[in-house]
Each structure stands twice: as C-alpha cells, then as structure tokens.
C-alpha positions in Angstrom: 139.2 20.5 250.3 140.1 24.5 250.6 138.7 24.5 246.7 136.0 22.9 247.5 135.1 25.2 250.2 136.0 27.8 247.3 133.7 26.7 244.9 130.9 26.9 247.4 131.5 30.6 248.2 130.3 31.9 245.1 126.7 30.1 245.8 126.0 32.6 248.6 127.5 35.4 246.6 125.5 34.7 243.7 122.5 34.6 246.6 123.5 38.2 248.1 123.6 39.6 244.5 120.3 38.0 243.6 119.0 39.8 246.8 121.1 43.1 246.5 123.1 42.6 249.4 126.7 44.4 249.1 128.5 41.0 250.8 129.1 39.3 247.9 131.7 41.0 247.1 133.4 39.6 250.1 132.3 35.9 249.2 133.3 36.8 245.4 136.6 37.6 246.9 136.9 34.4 249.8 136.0 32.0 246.9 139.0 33.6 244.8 141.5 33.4 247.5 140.5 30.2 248.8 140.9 28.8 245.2 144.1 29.9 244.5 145.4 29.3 247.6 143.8 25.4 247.2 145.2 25.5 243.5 148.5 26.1 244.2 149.0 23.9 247.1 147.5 20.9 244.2 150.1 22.3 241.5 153.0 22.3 243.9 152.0 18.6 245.2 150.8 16.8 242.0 152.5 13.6 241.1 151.8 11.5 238.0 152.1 8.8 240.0 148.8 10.0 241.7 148.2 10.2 246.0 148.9 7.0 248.1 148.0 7.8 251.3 149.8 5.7 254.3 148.6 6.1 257.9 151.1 8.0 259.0 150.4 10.6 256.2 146.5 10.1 257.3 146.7 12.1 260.2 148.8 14.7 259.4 145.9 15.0 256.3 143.5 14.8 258.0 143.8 17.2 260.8 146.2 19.8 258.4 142.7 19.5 256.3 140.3 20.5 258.8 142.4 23.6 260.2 143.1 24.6 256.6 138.6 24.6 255.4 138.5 26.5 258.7 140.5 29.5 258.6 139.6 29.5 255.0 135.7 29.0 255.4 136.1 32.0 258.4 137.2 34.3 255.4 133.3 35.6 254.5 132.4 35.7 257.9 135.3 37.9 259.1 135.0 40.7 256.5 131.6 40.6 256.3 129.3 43.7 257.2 128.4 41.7 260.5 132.6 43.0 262.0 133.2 39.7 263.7 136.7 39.6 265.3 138.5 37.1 263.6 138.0 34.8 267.3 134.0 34.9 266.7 134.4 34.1 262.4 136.6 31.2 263.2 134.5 29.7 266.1 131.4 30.2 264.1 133.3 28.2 261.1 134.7 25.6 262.9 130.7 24.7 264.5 130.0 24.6 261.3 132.3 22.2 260.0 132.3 20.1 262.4 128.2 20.3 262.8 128.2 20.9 266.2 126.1 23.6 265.7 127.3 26.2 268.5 127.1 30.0 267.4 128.0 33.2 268.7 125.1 35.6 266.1 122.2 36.6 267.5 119.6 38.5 265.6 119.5 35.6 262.9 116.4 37.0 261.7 117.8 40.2 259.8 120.8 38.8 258.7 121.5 38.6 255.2 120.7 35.3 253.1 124.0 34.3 251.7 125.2 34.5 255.6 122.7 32.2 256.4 123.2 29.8 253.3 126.9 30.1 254.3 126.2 28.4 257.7 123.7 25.5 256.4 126.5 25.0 253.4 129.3 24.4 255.9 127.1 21.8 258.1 126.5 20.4 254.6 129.9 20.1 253.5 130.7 19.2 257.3 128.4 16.5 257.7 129.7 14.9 254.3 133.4 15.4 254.8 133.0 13.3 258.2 131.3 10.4 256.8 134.2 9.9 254.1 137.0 10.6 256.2 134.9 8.0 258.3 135.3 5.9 255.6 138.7 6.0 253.9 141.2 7.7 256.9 140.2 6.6 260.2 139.3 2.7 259.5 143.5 2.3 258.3 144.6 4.7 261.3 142.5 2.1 263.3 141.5 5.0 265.3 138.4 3.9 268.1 137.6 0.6 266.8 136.8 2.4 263.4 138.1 -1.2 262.0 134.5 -1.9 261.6 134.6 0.0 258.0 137.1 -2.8 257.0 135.2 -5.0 258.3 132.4 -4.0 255.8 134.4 -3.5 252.6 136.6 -6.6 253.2 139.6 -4.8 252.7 142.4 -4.2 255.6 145.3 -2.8 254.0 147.0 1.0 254.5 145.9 2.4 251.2 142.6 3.6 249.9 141.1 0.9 248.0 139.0 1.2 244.9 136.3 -0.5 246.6 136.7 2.3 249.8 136.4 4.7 246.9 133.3 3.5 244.8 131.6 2.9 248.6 133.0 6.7 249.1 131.0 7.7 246.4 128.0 5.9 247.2 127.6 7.7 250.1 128.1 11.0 248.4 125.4 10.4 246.4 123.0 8.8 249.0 123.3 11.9 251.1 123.0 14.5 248.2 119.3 12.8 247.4 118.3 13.1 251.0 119.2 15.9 251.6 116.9 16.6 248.4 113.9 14.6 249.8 114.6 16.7 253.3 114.1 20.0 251.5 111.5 18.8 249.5 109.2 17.8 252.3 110.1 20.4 254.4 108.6 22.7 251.8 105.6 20.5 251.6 104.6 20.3 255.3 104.8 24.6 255.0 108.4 26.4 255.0 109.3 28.7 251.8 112.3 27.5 250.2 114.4 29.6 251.7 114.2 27.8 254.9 113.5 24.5 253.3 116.7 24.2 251.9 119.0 25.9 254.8 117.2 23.2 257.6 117.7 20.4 255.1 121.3 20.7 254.7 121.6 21.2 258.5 119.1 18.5 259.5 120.8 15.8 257.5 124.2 16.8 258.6 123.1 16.8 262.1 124.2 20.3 262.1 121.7 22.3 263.5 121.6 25.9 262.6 119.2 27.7 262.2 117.8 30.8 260.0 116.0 32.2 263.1 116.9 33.0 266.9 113.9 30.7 267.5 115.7 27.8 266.2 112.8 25.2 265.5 110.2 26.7 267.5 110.0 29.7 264.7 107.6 26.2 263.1 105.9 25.4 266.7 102.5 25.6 264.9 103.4 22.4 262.8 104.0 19.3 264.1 104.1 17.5 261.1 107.4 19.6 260.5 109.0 18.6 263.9 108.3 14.8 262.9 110.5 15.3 259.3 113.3 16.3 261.3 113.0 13.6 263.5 113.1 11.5 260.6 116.1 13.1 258.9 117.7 13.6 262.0 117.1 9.8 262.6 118.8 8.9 259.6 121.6 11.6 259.7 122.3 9.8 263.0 122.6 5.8 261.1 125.7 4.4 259.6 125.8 5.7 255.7 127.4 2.4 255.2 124.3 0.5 255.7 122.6 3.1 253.1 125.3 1.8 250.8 125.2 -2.1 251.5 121.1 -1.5 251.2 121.2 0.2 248.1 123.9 -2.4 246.2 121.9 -5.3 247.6 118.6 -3.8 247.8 118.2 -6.2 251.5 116.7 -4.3 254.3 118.7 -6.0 256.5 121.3 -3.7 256.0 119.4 -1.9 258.2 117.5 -4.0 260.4 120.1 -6.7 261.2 122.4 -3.8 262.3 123.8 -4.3 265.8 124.2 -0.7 266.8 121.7 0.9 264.5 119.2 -1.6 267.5 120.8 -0.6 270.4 120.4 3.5 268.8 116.5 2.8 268.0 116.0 1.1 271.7 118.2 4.3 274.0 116.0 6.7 271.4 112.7 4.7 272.4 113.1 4.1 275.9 113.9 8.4 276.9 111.8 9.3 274.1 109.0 8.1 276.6 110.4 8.7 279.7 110.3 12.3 278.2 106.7 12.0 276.9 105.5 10.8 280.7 107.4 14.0 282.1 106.2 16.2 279.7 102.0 14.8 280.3 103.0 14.9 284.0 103.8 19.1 283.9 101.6 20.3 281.3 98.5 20.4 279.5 99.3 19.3 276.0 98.1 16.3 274.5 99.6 12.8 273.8 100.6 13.5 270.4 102.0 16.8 270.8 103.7 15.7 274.2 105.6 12.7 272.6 106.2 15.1 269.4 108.2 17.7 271.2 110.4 14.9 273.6 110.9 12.8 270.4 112.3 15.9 268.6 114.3 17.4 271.7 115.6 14.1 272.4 116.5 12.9 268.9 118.1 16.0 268.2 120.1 16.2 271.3 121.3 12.4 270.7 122.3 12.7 267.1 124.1 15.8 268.0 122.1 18.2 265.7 121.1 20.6 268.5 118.0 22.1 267.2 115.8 23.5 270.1 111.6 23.3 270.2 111.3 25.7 273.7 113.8 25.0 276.7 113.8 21.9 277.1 115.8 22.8 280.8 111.9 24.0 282.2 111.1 20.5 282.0 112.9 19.9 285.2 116.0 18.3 287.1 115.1 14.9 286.2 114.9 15.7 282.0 117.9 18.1 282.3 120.4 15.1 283.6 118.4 12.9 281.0 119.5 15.6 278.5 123.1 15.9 279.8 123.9 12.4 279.1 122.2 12.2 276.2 124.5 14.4 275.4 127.5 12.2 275.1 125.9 9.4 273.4 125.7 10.5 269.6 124.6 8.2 266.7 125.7 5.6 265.0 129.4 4.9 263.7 129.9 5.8 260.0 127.5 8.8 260.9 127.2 12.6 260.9 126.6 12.4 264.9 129.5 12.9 267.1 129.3 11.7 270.3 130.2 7.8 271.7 128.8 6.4 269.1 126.9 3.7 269.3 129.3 1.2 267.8 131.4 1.7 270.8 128.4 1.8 273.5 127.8 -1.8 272.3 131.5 -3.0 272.4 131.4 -1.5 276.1 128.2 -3.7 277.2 129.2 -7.3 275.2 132.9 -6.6 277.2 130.6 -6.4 280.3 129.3 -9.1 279.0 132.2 -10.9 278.8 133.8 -10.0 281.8 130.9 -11.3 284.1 130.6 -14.4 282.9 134.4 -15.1 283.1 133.6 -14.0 286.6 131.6 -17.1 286.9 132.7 -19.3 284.5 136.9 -18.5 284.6 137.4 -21.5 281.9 134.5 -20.0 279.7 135.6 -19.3 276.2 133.7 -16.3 275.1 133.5 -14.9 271.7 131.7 -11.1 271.3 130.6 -10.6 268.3 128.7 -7.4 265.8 127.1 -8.0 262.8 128.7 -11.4 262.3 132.3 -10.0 263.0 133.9 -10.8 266.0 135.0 -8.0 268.1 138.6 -9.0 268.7 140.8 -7.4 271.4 142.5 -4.8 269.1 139.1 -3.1 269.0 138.6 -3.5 272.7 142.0 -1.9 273.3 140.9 1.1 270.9 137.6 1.4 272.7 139.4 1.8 275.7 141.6 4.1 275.1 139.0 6.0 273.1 137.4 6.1 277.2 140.0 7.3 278.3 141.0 10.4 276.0 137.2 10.9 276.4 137.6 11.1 280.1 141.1 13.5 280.4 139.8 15.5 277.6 136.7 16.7 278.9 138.3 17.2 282.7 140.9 19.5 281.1 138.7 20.9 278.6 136.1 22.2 281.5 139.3 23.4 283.8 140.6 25.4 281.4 136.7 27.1 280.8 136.8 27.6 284.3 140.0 29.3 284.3 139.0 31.7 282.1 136.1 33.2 284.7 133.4 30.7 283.3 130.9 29.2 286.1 130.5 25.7 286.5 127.8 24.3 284.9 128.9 26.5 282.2 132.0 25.3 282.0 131.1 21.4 282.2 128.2 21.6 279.7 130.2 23.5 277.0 133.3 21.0 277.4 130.8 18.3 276.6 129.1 20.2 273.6 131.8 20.6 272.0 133.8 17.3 272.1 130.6 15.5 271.3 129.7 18.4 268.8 126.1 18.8 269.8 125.7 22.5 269.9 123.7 23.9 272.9 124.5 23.2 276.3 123.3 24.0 280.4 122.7 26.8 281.7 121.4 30.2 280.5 124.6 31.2 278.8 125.1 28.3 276.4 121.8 26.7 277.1 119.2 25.8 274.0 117.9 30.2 275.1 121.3 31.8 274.5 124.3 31.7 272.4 128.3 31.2 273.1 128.7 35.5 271.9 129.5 36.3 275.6 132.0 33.9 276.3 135.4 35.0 276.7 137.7 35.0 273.4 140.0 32.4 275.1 137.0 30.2 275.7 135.9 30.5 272.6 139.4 29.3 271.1 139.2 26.6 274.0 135.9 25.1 272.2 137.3 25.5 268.8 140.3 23.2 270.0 137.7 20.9 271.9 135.4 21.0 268.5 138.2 19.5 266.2 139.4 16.9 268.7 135.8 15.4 269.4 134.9 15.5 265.5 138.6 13.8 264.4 138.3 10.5 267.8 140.9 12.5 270.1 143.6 10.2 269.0 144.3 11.6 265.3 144.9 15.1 266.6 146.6 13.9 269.9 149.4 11.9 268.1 150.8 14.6 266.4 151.7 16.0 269.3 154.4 13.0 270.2 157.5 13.7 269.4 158.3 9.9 268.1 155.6 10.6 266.0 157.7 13.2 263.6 161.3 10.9 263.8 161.5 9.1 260.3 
C-alpha cells in the first residue's frame, strides 16, 4: 500500500513539471522515499510460501496499513511551498484517505495543480482501498455484521479466498470505468478537464474535495452538472458487490432485489422532498432547480461525500436537524460511504420487528431475513455492539473537542463528521462556509484519531488496544 501511494506521487509531479511548478521536486522526492521505504518492508517480509492472512493478523494489517499511507501520503503536503505544520499535512491526508473530505486549505483557487490532483488521487485510492478491505479483511474479522460479504461469495473461512480475490478485482475494475464515465460526462455537461477529472475521482469515492473554495457552487449555473454527481454520488453510495454479481450474471436484480440498496433509495426519496417542500416554501426558485439543489445537498451529505451547493444551514432549523442526522446514516455496506450503513439500519428495524411481535406473540417463531439470508443472532450481536462503540465514541470524541476550547455545536458536529467521514459539519467554523484551519492542533489530531476509527467499524482499531489481544 505505501508503494502504491508511491507510485502515485510521480502523477502530480509529472503535473507540476508539465505546468512549471517547482513542487515536484518534493513529490519526485515523496514518491522515492515512500517506495523504498514500501520496498524494503516487502523484501524483508517476502515468503515463497506467499501471504496467509488469519484474523488476528487482519487487524493489526489493516489498521498498521492505514497509519503507514498516511504519514507517508502527508510527505508532499508537508514540504510543499504551502508550509503546513506537519499537524495540518497529516489531517489533510488522513481526510483524504479516508474520503471524509474535511480540509484545513483555504484559497483552493491559486493553489498549484499537482496539490490539487494530490487530494482527488488520495479520495481515489481512499475510496477503493475501503471497498476491498470491505471485501477481503472485515467479512473474516466479522466486524459489524460485515458477514454479509460471505454471505455473497459463499465462502466463510479465515483466509482470503480466490473467489474473494477475482470478486476483489472485479470491483477494481468496475470502479476504474466509472470513474472514467464520471470524468467523461462531467467534461460533457461543461467543466475543462482539469476539473473533470479531480471531481470524478472524488465524486465516485464519495470524497468530496474540491478544486475551488466554492466547492460545487463554483458550477451553480449548471444544473445538469449537479444531477451527474447525484448520480455518481448515488452509486459511490451502493454496494460494489452488487456491481460485481450484476456484471457476472448480467441480472438487474443485483440491484433491484437488494434489501438495503431499497431502504437507501426510499430515506434518499422521502428527505429529498421534504427538502424540495422547504426549499419552494423560502425561496423563489423553481420546481426543478428547488428539488436539484435538496437532491444534491442531501445525497451528498448521506453518502458521505460532503460537497456543498450554497449553505445549506440558511435553509432553516428544521433542514439543519434533517442534515444532522443525515449525517450519521451513510450508504450502503460494501460502499465508499461511511456512516451506519444501511445494511445495519435494516438489521435494526427487522430486530424491531422481531421484538414486537414476540411482544404479542411470545411462542412466535420469527425468522429476519436480507436478501434471502437469514440474519442470525451473530450479526445482531455485531450490530449491537457496533451501536454501542458508535454511541461511546462520539460522546468522548465531542468531550475531548470541547476540552480543547471548542464550542458546542462545534464540537458535536465535528465528532460526528469525522466518525461517519462526511466532511463538513455545523456551525460557521466547520460548517459547509468554513474549513477545520482554525481548529486547535490537538483537535485536529482528535479528528484524525476519530477519522480512522469511523472508516475501519470502531472495533478493528479498538481491539488492539486489549491487552489479551497481544498474549499468543
């Protein structure tokens, strides 16, 4: 993963020397570290046997992985001609990977291009390195009712099967011609390339930054572009397992007959036009352009990508709760969203379910069931304790904002940006108008702690941190 990140320095060098711009010496110089540094933790490790990865050695992987791409990702950013403390390059990174989307730059406008590609490459890699550690880690770790991958793939033992692999790679290459269609029409509907390709890596990946301090409202003038980032947002925010079963069997209801993939299209329908009402109620815009700007602020704020069309908090008390909860919900399970996830939402309500009619019925045998697959009590028990880390997390993460000086709604909004990995929150600090630049330095380490933990289901970080864990 740290050669990866490596490799995909030298594309924004090669940008800033294209364009004259005296960083690329420092990516030149990040990609050669980071590769070296990658290449000799591979020579020091490599086996003939090849890697078998057990559970146990999942987590440590998995969350060693993610701190290792972010110190080494923050490499450009530090020494670049921007002087970011070494607090400010990692938090910017670590948004990045994780697509939530939060930033500290201001003045996006004038900054140099291979910065910018930097950002949208991160998302990018981000958004694809969740959905196969989705895939292959968290489904044998049985972390949050991620059993539902096994489910698909028919295979439930503690080792990466081919068949997780060839579905891994699937899904690679689904999301690599997507993300080519995204650009594509982007370009189309009337952005240069430039920006086409930086708001299709970060639309797909449910990232959400940005080339401009406007965010999306820099394209106001065309709502045909809003509508293909609803779309791409949209999908970023589906299972790219279904994408896979649709593609091998070429049936639609993949897609359709998708439990959670309903429940995501009927939460985004019904506040989509509880928006659109609001929005006809306090202004003067059309139908059209009314439902175009709630669908977007709304899909974008439930799929965790966090791009911004205006401030959406001068639509009143009523849409900023609205927003705020939307705010936990995220996309789909197998997804780039963070979030709940949907998956879970729907175990929640058929347990509901469950329990009230046992309420009426006590002798009733009920059987829950998702896509076919009945939701047995191990997945239950994860989804509960998923609730609950959910819970303690975000009451501890907002404390400790608040302990470093932060106000309230400050503190509570950016504890649940950054474990759902949405990007903007409340407020006029770290609301959809400002940035996270201000924010104390331990505040910002805070949300780069909180960032990780949402993006890896609390428990994969949170076990390493029992001391049974590390006893052979």
């Amino acid at each position: 993963m740290v050669i990866i990140i490596g490799v995909s320095m030298m594309i924004p060098a090669g940008v800033d020397l294209f364009y004259g711009n005296p960083d690329w010496k420092i990516f030149a110089q990040a990609s050669m570290t980071s590769i070296g540094l990658g290449g000799m933790a591979c020579l020091a490790c490599r086996s003939e046997i090849g890697p078998r990865v057990t559970a146990r050695q999942g987590y440590v992987l998995t969350v060693f992985s993610w701190i290792a791409i972010s110190l080494t990702g923050a490499l450009p950013l530090w020494f670049s001609s921007l002087e970011l403390s070494f607090c400010d390059a990692v938090f910017e990174t670590v948004s990045g990977l994780t697509t939530t989307g939060s930033t500290i730059l201001s003045g996006l406008d004038a900054l140099p291009p291979g910065l910018l590609l930097w950002r949208s490459i991160m998302q990018w890699l981000g958004g694809i390195g969740i959905i196969v550690t989705a895939l292959a880690l968290l489904p044998m770790m049985r972390v949050g009712g991620m059993q539902l991958f096994q489910m698909e793939s028919s295979d439930r033992s503690e080792k990466l099967s081919p068949r997780i692999r060839d579905m891994a790679l699937q899904i690679v290459v689904i999301y690599v011609l997507l993300s080519l269609v995204c650009m594509v029409l982007y370009r189309i509907f009337g952005m240069n390339w430039f920006d086409a390709i930086n708001y299709g890596m970060t639309t797909l990946s449910t990232g959400g930054y940005a080339t401009s301090d406007l965010s999306f409202a820099k394209f106001d003038s065309s709502l045909m572009l809003h509508w293909v980032a609803i779309l791409f947002m949209f999908a970023g925010g589906l299972p790219f397992t279904a994408y896979a079963v649709l593609a091998r069997k070429r049936d639609f209801r993949a897609i359709s007959g998708n439990q959670q993939i309903r429940l995501f299209c009927l939460i985004i329908a019904v506040l989509t036009g509880l928006l659109t009402v609001r929005l006809l109620h306090i202004s003067d815009d059309g139908f059209f352009r009314s439902l175009t700007m709630a669908a977007f602020n709304l899909v974008s704020v439930i799929t965790t990508t966090g791009y911004a069309s205006g401030d959406y908090l001068q639509w009143g008390p009523a849409a900023i709760m609205l927003f705020f909860f939307a705010t936990f919900i995220g996309g789909c399970s197998g997804s780039t969203s963070g979030g709940f996830k949907m998956f879970r939402l729907y175990v929640v309500f058929t347990g509901l379910r469950a329990h009230f009619t046992r309420l009426r019925s006590p002798s009733a045998v009920v059987v829950s069931r998702i896509d076919r697959h009945e939701i047995t009590s191990d997945i239950y028990n994860a989804v509960t304790v998923y609730v609950f880390l959910l819970t303690i997390s975000y009451i501890s993460v907002s404390v400790a904002l608040g302990l470093t000086g932060l106000d309230l709604v400050t503190s509570m909004s950016a504890a649940a940006t950054a474990l759902a990995n949405v990007g903007p929150g409340l407020g006029p600090i770290v609301g959809p108008a400002g940035t996270f630049q201000s924010l104390p330095d331990a505040a910002k380490w805070i949300l780069d702690v909180a960032m990780v933990l949402g993006r890896l289901e609390f428990e994969t970080l949170l076990v390493l941190f029992m001391p049974a864990f590390w006893r052979d």
